[in-house]
C-alpha positions as CSV (number, residue, x, y, z in Angstrom):
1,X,64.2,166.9,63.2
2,X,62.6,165.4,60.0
3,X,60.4,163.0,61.8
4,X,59.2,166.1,64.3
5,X,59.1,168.0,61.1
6,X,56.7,165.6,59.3
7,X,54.2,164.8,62.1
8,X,53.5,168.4,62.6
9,X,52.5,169.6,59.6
10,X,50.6,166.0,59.3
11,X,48.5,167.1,62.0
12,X,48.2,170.1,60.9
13,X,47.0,168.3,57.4
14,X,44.2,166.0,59.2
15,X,43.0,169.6,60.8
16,X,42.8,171.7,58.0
17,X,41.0,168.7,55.8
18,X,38.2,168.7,58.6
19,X,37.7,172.4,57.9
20,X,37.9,171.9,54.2
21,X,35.3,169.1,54.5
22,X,33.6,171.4,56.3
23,X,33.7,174.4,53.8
24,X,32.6,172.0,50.7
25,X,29.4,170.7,52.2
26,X,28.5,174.1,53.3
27,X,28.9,174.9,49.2
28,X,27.5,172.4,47.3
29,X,27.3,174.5,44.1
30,X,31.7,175.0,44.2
31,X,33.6,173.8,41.0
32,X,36.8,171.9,40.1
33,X,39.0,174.8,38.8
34,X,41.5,174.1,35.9
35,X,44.4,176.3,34.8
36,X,46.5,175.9,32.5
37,X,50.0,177.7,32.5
38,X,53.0,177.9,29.5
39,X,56.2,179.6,30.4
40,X,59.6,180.4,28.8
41,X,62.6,181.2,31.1
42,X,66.0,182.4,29.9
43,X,67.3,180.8,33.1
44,X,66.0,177.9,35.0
45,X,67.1,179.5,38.5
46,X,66.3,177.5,41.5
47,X,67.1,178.5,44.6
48,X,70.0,180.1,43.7
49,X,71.4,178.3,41.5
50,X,71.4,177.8,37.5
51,X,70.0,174.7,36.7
52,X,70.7,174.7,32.9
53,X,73.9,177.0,32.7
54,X,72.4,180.1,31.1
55,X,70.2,177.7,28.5
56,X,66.6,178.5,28.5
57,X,63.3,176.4,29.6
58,X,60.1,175.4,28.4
59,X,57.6,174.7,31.7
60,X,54.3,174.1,31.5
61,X,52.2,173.4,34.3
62,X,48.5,172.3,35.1
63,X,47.1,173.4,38.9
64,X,43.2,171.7,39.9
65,X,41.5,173.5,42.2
66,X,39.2,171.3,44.4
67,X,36.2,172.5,45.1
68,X,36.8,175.4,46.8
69,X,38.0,173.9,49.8
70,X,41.7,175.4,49.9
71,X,43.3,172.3,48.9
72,X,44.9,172.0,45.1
73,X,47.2,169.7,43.5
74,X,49.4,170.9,40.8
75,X,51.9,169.3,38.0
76,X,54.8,171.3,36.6
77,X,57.1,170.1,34.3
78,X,60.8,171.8,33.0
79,X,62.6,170.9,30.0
80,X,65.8,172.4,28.8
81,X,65.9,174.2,25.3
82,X,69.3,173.1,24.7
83,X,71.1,170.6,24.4
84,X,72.9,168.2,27.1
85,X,70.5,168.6,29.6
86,X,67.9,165.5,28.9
87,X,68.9,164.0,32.2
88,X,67.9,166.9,33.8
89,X,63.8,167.0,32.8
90,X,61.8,167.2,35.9
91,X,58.5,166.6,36.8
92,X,56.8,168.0,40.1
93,X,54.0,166.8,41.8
94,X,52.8,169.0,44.7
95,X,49.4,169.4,46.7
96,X,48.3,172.6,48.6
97,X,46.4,174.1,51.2
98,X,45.7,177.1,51.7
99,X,43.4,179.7,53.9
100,X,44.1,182.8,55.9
101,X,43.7,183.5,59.9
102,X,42.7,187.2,61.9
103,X,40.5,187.8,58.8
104,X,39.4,191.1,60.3
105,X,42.0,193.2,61.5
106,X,45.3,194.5,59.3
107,X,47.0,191.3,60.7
108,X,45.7,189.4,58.4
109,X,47.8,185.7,57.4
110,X,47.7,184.2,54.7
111,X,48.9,180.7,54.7
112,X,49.9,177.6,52.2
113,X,51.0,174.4,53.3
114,X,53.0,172.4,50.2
115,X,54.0,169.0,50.1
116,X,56.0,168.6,46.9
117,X,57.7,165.7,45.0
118,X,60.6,166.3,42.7
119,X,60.8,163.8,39.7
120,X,63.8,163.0,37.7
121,X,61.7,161.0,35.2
122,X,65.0,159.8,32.8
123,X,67.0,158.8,35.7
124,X,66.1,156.3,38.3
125,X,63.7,157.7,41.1
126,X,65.6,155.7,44.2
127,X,68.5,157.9,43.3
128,X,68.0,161.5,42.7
129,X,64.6,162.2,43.6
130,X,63.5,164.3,46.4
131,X,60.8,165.8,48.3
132,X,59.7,169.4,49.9
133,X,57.6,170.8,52.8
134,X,56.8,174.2,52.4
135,X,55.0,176.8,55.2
136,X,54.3,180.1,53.3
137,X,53.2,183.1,55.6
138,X,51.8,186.7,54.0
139,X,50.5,189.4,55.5
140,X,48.3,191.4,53.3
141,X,46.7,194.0,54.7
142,X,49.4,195.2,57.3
143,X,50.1,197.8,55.4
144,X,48.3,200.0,53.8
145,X,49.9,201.0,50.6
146,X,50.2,197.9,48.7
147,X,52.8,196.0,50.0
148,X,52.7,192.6,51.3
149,X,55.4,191.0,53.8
150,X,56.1,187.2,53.1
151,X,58.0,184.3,54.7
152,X,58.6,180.7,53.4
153,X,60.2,177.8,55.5
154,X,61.0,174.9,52.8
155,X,62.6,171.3,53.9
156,X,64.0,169.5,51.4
157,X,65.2,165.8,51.5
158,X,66.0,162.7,49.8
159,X,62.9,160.8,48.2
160,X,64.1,157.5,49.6
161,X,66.6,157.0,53.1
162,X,69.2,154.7,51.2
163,X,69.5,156.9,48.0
164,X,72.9,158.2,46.8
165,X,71.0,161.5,47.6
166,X,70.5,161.2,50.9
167,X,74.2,159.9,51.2
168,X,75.0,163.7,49.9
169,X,73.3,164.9,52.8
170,X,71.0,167.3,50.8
171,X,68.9,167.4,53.6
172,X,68.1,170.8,55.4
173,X,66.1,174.2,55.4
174,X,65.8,177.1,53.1
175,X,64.4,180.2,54.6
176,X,63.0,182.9,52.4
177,X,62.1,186.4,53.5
178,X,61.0,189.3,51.0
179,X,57.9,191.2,50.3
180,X,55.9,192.2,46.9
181,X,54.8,195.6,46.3
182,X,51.6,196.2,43.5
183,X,51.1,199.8,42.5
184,X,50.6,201.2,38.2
185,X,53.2,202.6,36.0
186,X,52.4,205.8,35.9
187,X,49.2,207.7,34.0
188,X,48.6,204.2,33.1
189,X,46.3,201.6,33.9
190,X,49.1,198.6,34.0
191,X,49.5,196.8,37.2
192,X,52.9,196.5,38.1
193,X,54.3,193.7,41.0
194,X,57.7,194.6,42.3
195,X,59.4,191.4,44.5
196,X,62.1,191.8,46.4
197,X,63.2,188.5,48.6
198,X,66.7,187.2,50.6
199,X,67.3,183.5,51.6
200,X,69.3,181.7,53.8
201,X,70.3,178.5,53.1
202,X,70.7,176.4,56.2
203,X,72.9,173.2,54.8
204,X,70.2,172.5,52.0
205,X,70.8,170.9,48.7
206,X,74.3,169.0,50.0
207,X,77.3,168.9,52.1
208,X,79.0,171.4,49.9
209,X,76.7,174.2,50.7
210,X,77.1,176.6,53.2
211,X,75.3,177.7,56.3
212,X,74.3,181.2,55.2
213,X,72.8,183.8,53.1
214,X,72.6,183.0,49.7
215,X,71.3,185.3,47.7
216,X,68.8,188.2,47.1
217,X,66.1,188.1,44.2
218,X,64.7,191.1,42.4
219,X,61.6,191.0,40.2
220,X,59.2,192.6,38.4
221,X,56.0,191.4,36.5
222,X,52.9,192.8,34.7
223,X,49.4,190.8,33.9
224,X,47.8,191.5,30.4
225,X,44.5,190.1,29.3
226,X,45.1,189.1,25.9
227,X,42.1,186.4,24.0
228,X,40.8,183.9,26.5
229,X,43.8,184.3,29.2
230,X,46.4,186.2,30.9
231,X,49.7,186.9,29.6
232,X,52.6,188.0,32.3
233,X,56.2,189.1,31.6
234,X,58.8,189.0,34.2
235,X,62.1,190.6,34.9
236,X,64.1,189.1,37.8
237,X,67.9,189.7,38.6
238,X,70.0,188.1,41.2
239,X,72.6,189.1,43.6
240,X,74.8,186.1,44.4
241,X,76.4,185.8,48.3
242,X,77.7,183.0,48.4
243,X,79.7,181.1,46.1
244,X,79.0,177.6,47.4
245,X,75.5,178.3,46.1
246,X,76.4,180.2,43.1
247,X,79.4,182.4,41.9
248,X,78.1,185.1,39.4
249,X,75.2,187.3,39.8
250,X,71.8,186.1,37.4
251,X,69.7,188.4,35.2
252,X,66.9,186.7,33.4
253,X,63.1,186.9,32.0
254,X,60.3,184.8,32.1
255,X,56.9,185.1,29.7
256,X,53.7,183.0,30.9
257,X,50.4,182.8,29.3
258,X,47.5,181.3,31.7
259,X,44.3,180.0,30.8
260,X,41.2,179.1,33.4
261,X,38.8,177.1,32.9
């Protein structure tokens, strides 16, 4: 299943980069993007699960956007705020692409393809390291009242065959269904995002974890123009299903500010 997994979204790679090819020559005049992003989490909650055990997280990241073309590359970085969890800093590398299909009717698809490396800098990388495919899938405009359907297939497994990670059998599939709905507080000009999403965890993550729904995510998030960027608060809570992924519900914040260059 990994092998099949792999060649098909290669050759789905090699197509898109003809078309983004394609798409630069036909604008010359397109620029490298920059952005720069600082955020503060009470929780580090990954899929689920509490990373940190309630401590919060500094993570910064840097996204390039190339050219125009669709593609990006991004680096992301997490570091505990307290203390007993140096082992745990990460660094991901991941590179994008995205576009959109049925541009002209209410069927619209938007699309991003991610490949994504997961690095456990402090520790050795032929151990604990890992790697991603994602498919994202939204449909913007099949509503007509601001809300947006979404879907995301993600594929995790071991960075290298013979690692004690792969002997975990951390290999499998996370899919994520949800939607996000934008509208403004009312007799205001704030824009609001509401985000509501469900997952089901098919064996990722170890041999420990159940086959099954995992848990549902609720958010919500502003966007303030403040000096030369964008600051955004977020509110997300979490209702916990299954206790193999984790046993108490989550409630936590997040504060980014964004600056483009």
């Amino acid at each position: 299943m990994k092998t099949a997994t792999i060649l098909v979204i290669g050759l789905f790679c090699t197509e898109t980069f003809a078309f983004a090819q394609t798409s630069l020559l036909q604008n010359e005049d397109a620029k490298l993007g920059i952005e720069f992003d600082a955020a503060w989490v009470s929780k580090y909650i990954w899929r689920g699960q509490d990373l940190y055990d309630d401590h919060a997280a500094f993570q910064p990241s840097l996204d390039f956007d190339l050219f125009g073309t669709g593609f990006s590359v991004n680096i992301w970085h997490s570091t505990s705020c307290g203390s007993g969890f140096v082992l745990s800093d990460e660094l991901d590398y991941s590179a994008t692409y995205q576009n959109s299909l049925f541009n002209n009717s209410k069927y619209k698809t938007q699309y991003q393809l991610t490949w994504l490396y997961y690095d456990y800098f402090r520790m050795s990388s032929d151990e604990v390291d890992s790697q991603e495919l994602d498919l994202s899938l939204s449909w913007p405009d099949v509503f007509p009242f601001g809300l947006t359907p979404n879907y995301t297939l993600s594929y995790l497994y071991a960075a290298k065959s013979s690692s004690p990670a792969s002997s975990l059998e951390m290999e499998g599939y996370a899919h994520t269904l949800g939607f996000t709905y934008d509208c403004n507080a009312p007799q205001t000009d704030l824009p609001l995002t509401f985000s509501w999403d469900i997952t089901y965890n098919d064996g990722q993550c170890g041999m420990d974890v159940d086959h099954d729904w995992s848990h549902i995510t609720w958010g919500l998030s502003t966007s303030l123009d403040i000096g030369p960027g964008s600051f955004t608060p977020a509110a997300y809570y979490q209702t916990s299903m299954d206790d193999s992924i984790n046993n108490e519900d989550e409630l936590w914040l997040a504060l980014s500010y964004t600056l483009s260059f």
